[in-house]
Each structure stands twice: as structure tokens, then as C-alpha cells.
C-alpha positions in Angstrom: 13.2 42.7 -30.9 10.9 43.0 -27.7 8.9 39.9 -26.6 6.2 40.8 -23.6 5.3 37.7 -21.4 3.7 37.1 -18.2 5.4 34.4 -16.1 3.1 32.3 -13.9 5.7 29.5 -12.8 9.4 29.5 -11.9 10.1 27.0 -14.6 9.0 29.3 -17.0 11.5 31.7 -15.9 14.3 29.3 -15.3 13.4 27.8 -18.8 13.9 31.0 -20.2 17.0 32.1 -18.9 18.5 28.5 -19.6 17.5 29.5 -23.2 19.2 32.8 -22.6 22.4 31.7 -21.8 22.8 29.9 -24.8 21.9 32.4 -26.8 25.1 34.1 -28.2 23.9 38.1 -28.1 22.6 40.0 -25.7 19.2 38.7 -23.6 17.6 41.6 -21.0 14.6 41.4 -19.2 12.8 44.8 -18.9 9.7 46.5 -16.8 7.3 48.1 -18.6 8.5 51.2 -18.6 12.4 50.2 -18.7 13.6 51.5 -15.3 14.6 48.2 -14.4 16.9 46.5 -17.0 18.7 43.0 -15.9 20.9 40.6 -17.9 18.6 37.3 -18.5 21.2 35.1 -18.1 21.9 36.2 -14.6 20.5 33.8 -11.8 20.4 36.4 -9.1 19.7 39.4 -11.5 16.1 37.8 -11.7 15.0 38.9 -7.8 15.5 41.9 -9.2 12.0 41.8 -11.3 8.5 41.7 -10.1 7.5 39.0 -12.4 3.5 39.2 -10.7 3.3 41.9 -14.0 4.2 41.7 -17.3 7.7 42.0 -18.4 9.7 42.7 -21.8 12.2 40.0 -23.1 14.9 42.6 -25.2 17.2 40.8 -27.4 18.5 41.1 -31.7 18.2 37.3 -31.7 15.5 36.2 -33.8 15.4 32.8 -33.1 15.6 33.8 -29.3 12.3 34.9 -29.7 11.2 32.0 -31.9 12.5 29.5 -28.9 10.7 31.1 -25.8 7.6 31.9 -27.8 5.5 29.1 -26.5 6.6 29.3 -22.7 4.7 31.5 -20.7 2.0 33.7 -21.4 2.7 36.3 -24.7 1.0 39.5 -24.0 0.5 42.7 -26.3 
């Protein structure tokens, strides 16, 4: 399943990794067009990103998804 969100804040981002690394599979944020690919629950993987554009939330977790849908901004 592939969330896309646009982070404004660093809470929003710290709020969804704390989600992340309670989630028991697999969480990755993505770029748009997947050449970067880091592991969500990773502190330092994050400066990785350029969080000023949208970015993809990858994991099979459905209730990952569910959790993290009303923090930052959901775009299609």
C-alpha cells in the first residue's frame, strides 16, 4: 500500500516514524519516482529525503496507513 503525504512540520515526520517503529512489517519512505528509498524507522535515514515535496509512505500494513492518515497533508 502506498500513502503520498506532504510534510510541513518536523513533528509530523517524527510522529510518523514513532508510528513506524511500532509497526511490525516493513515501513519505507519513497521520492516520487523511487530512486531514493529509506527505512522509516531510521532517525538518520530521514536527512536523506527532501521532505519540501511530496513523498510516498510504502508499507503492507493496513492499519499503518489507517494510523498516519490524519497527520500531514494526504496528496493524490
Amino acid at each position: 500500500m502506498i500513502t503520498k503525504k506532504l510534510f510541513r512540520t518536523i513533528n509530523e515526520l517524527q510522529e510518523v516514524q514513532r508510528i513506524a517503529t511500532h509497526c511490525p512489517d516493513d515501513v519505507a519512505f519513497h521520492n516520487l519516482d523511487s530512486s531514493i528509498i529509506i527505512d522509516a524507522k531510521s532517525y538518520i535515514g530521514l536527512y536523506a529525503m527532501d521532505f519540501t515535496k511530496p513523498v510516498m509512505l510504502v508499507s503492507e500494513n493496513e492499519r499503518f496507513h489507517e494510523q498516519i492518515a490524519d497527520i500531514a497533508e494526504t496528496v493524490e
